[in-house]
N, CA, C and O of each residue as an XYZ file, in Angstrom:
488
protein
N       0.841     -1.181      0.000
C       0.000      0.000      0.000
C       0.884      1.242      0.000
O       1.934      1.233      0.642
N       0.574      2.098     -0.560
C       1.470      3.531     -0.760
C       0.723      4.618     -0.296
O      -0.463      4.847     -0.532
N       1.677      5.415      0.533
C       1.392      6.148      1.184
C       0.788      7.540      0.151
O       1.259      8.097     -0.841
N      -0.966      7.813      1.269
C      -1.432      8.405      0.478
C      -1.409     10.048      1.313
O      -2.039     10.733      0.507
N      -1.141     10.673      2.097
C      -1.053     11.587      2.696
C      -0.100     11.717      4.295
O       0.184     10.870      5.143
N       0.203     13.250      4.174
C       1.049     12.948      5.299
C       0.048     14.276      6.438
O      -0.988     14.806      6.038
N       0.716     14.585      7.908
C       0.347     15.630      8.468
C       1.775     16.491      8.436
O       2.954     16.148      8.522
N       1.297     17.406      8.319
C       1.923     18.530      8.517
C       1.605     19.529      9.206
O       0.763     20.176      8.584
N       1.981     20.235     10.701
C       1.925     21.288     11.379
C       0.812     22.457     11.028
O       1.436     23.402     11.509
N      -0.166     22.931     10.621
C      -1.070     23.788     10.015
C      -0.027     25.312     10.599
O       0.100     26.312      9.893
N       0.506     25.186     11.758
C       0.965     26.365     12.252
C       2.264     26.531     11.100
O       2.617     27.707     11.006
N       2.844     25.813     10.431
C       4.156     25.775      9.273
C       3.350     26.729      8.073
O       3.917     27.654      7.492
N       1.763     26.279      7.791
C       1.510     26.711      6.458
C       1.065     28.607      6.404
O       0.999     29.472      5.530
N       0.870     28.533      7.727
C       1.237     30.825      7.425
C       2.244     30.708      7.854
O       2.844     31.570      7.212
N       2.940     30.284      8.481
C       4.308     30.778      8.968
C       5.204     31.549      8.292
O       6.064     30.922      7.673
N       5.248     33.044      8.226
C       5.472     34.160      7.521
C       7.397     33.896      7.698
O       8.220     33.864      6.783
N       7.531     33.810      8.531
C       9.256     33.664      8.831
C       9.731     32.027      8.131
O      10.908     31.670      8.173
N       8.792     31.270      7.597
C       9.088     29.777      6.789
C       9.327     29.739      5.537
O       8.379     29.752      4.752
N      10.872     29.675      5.005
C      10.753     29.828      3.469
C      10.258     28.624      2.631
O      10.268     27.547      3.228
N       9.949     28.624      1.713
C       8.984     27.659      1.014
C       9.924     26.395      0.725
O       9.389     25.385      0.268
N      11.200     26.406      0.954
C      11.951     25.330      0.268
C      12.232     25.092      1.871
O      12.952     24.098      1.770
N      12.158     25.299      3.036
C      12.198     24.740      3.758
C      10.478     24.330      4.910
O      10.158     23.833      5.990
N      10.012     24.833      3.960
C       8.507     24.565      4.169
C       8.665     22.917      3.690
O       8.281     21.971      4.378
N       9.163     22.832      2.673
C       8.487     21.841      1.474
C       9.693     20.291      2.167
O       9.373     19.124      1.939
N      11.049     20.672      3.005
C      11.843     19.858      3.348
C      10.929     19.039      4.718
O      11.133     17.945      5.244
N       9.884     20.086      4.994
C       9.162     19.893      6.205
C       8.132     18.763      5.977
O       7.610     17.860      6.631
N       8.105     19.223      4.826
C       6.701     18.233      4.385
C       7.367     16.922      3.933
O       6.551     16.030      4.170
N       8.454     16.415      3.403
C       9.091     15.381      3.526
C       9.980     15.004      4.693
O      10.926     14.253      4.452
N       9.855     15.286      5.499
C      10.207     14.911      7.032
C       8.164     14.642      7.357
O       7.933     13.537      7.849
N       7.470     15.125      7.224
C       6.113     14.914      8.241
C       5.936     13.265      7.125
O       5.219     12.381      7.593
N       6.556     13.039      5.867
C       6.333     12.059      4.824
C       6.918     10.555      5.945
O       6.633      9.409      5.599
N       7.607     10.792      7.051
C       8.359      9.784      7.116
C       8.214      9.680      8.603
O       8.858      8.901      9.306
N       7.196     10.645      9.074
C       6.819     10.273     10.460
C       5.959      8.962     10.887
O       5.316      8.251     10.115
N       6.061      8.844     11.944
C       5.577      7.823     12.408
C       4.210      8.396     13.060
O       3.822      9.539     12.815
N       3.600      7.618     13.805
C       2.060      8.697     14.714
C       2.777      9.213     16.016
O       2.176     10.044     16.697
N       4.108      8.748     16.436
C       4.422     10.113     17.351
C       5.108     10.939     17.226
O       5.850     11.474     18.050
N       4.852     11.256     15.596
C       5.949     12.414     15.397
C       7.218     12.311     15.352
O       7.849     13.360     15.219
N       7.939     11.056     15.448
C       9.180     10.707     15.151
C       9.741     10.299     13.557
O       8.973      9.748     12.769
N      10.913     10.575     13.247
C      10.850     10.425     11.868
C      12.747      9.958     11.533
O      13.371     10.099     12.585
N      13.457      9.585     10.627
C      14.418      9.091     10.952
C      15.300      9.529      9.851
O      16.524      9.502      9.973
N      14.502     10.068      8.417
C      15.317      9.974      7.264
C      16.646     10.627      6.921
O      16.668     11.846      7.094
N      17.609     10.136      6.530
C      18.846     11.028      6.130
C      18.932     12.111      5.322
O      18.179     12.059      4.350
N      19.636     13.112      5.417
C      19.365     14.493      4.509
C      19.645     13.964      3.014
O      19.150     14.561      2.058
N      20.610     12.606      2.810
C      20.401     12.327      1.016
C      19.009     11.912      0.477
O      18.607     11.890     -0.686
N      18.335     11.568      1.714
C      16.710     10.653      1.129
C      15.953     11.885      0.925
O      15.175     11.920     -0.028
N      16.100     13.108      1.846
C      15.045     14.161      2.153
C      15.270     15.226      0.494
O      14.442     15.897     -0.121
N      16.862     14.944      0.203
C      17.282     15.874     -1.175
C      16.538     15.047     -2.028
O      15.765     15.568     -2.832
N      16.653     13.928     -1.969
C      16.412     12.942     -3.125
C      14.634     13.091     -3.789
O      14.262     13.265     -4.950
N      13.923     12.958     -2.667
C      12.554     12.958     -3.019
C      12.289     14.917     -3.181
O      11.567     15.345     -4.082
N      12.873     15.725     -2.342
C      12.791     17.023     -3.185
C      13.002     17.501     -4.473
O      12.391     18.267     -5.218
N      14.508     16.544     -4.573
C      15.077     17.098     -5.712
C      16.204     18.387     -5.711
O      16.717     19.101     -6.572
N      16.247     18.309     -4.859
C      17.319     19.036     -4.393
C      19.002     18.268     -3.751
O      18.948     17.083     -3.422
N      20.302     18.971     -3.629
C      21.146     18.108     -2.598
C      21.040     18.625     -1.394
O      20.480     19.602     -0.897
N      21.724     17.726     -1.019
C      21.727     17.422      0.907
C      22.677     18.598      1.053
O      23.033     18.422      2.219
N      23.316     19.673      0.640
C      23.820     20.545      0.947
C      22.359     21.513      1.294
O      22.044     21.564      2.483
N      21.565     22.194      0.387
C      20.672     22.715      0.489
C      19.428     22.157      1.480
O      18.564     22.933      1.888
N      19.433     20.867      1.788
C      18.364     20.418      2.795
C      19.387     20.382      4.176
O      18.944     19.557      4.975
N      20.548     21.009      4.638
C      21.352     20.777      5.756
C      20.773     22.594      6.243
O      20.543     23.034      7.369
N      20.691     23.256      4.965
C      20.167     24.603      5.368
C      18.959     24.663      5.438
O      18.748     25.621      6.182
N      17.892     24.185      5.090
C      16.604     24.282      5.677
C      16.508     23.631      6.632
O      15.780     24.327      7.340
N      16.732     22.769      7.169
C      17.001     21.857      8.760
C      17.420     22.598      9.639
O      17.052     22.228     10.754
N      18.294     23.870      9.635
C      18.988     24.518     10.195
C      17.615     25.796     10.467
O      17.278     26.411     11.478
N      17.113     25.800      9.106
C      16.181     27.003      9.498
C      14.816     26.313     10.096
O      14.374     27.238     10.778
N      14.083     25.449     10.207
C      13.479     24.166     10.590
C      14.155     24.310     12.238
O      13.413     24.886     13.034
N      15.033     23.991     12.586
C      15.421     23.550     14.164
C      15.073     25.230     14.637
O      14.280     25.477     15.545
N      15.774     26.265     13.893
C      15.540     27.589     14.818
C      14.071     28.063     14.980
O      13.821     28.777     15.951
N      13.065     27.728     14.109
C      11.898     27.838     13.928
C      11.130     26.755     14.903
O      10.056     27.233     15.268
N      11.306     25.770     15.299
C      11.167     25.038     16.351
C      10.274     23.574     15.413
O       9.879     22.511     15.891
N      10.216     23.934     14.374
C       9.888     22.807     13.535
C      10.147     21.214     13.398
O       9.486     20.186     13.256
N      11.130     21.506     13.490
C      12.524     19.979     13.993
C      13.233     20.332     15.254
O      13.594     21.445     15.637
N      13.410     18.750     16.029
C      13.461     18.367     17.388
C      14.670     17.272     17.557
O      14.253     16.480     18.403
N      16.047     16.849     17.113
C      16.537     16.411     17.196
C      16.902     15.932     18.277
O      17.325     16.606     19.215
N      16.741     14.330     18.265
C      16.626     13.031     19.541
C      18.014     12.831     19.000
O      18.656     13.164     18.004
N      18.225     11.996     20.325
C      19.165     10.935     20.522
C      18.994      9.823     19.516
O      17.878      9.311     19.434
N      20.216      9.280     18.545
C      19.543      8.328     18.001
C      19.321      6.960     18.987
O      19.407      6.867     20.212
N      19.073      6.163     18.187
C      18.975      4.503     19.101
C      19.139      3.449     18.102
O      18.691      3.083     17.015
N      20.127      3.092     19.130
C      20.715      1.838     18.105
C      22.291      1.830     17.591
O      22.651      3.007     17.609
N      23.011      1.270     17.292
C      24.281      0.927     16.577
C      24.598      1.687     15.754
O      23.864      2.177     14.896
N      26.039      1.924     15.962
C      26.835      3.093     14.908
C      27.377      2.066     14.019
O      27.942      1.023     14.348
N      27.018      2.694     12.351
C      27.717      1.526     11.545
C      29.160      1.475     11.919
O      29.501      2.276     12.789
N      30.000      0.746     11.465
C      31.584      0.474     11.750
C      32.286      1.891     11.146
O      33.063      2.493     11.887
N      31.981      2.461      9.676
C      32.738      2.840      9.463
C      32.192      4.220      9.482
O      32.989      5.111      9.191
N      30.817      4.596      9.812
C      30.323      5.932     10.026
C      30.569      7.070     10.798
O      30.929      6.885     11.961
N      30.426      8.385     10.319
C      30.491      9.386     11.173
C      29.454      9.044     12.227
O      29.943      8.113     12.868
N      28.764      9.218     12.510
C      27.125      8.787     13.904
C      26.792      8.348     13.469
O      26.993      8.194     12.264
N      25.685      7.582     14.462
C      24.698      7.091     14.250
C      23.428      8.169     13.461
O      23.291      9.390     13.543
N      22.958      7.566     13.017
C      21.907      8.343     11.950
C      20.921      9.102     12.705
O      20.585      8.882     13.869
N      20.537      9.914     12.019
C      19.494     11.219     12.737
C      17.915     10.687     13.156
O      17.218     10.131     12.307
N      17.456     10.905     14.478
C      16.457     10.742     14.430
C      15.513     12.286     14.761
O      16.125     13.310     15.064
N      14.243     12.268     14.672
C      14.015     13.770     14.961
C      12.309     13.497     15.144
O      11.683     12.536     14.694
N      11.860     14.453     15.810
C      10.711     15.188     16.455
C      10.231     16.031     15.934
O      10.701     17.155     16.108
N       8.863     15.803     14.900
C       8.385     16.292     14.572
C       6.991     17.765     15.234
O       5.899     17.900     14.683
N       7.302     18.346     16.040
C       6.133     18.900     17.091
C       4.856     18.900     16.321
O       5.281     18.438     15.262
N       3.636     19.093     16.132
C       2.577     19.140     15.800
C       2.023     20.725     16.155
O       1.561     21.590     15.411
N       2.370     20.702     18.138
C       1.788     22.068     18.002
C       3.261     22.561     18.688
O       4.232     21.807     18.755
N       3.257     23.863     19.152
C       4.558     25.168     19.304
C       5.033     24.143     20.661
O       6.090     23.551     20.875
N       3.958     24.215     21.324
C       4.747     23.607     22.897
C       5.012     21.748     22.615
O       5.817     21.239     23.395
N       4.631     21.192     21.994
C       4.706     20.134     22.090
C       5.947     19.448     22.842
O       6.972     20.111     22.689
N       6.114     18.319     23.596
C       7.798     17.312     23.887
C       7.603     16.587     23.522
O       6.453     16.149     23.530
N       8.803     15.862     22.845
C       8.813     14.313     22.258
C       8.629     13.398     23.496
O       8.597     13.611     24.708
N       8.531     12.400     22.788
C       8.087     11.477     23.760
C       8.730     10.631     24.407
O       9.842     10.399     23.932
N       8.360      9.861     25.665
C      10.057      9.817     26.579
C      10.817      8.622     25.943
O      10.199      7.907     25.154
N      12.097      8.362     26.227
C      12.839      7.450     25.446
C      12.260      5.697     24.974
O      12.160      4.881     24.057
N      11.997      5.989     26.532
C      11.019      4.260     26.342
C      10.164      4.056     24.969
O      10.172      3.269     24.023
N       9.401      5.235     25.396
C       8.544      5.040     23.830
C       9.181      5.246     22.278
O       8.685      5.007     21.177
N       9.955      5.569     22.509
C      10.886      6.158     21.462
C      11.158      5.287     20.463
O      10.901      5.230     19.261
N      12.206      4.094     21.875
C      12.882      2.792     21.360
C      11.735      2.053     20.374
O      11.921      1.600     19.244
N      10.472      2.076     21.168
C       9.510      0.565     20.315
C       8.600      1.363     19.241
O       7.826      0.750     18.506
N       8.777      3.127     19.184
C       8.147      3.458     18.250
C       8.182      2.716     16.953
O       9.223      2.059     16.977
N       7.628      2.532     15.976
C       7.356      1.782     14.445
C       6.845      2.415     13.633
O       6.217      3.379     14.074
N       6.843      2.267     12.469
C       6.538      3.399     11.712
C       5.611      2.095     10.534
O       6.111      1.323      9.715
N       4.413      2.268     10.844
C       3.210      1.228     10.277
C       3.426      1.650      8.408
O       3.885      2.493      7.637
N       2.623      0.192      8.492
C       2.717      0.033      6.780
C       2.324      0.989      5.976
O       2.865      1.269      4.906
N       1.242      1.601      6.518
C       0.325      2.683      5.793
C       0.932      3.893      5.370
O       0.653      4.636      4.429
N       2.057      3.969      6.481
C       2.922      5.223      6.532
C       4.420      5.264      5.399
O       5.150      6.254      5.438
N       4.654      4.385      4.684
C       5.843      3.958      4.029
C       5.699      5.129      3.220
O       4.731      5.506      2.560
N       7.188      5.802      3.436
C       7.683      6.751      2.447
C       7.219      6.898      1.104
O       6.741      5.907      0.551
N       7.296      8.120      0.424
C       7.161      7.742     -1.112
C       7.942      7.483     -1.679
O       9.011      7.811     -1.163
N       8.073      6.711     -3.152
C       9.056      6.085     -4.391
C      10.160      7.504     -4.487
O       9.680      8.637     -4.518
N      11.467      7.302     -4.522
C      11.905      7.930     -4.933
C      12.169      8.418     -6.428
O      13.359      8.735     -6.431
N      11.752      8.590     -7.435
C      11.761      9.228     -8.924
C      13.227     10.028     -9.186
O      13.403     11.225     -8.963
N      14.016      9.294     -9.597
C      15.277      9.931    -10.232
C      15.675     10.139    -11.327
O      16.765     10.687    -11.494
């Protein structure tokens, strides 16, 4: 089954201080959330389905975290052998005050079938 819609923040879509290319990085991060707002994807997957590179999605993430949009967790789990970190996980808020949710839940969060990313088109 392919994922047919995502949520996205309603408070992101006036957000007068949100530029549209990091509006739109937002909306492929809410593509890969789970239902608690957790989401995991690497900045090459997030360029990839934009269409953009991961240089330009490292600067909307940047404008995304100061805007309070993105919530960067601890990851969980194993550092590959030969990697810089372990891979990014992140917190999607829904509303301004929102907290992620405590680690416990974190670990067994899953990200259901319904929710599977979209095809990447290259």
């Amino acid at each position: 089954m392919k994922m047919k819609y995502s949520i996205v923040p309603a408070r992101a879509v006036s957000d007068p201080r949100l530029p549209f290319g990091a509006f739109r990085t937002l909306a492929v991060l809410c593509c890969y959330t789970s239902s608690l707002g957790i989401c995991y994807p690497n900045q090459i997957t997030i360029g990839d389905v934009r269409g953009v590179t991961q240089s330009c999605v490292a600067k909307h993430m940047r404008k995304l975290r100061e805007l309070g949009y993105v919530v960067d967790l601890v990851p969980v789990g194993k550092k590959y052998p030969r990697a810089f970190k372990r891979g990014n996980r992140y917190f999607i808020p829904t509303f301004k005050d929102d907290v992620p949710p405590p680690l416990e839940v974190i670990r067994t969060d899953i990200l259901a079938t319904e929710r599977t990313p979209p095809d990447v088109h290259i």
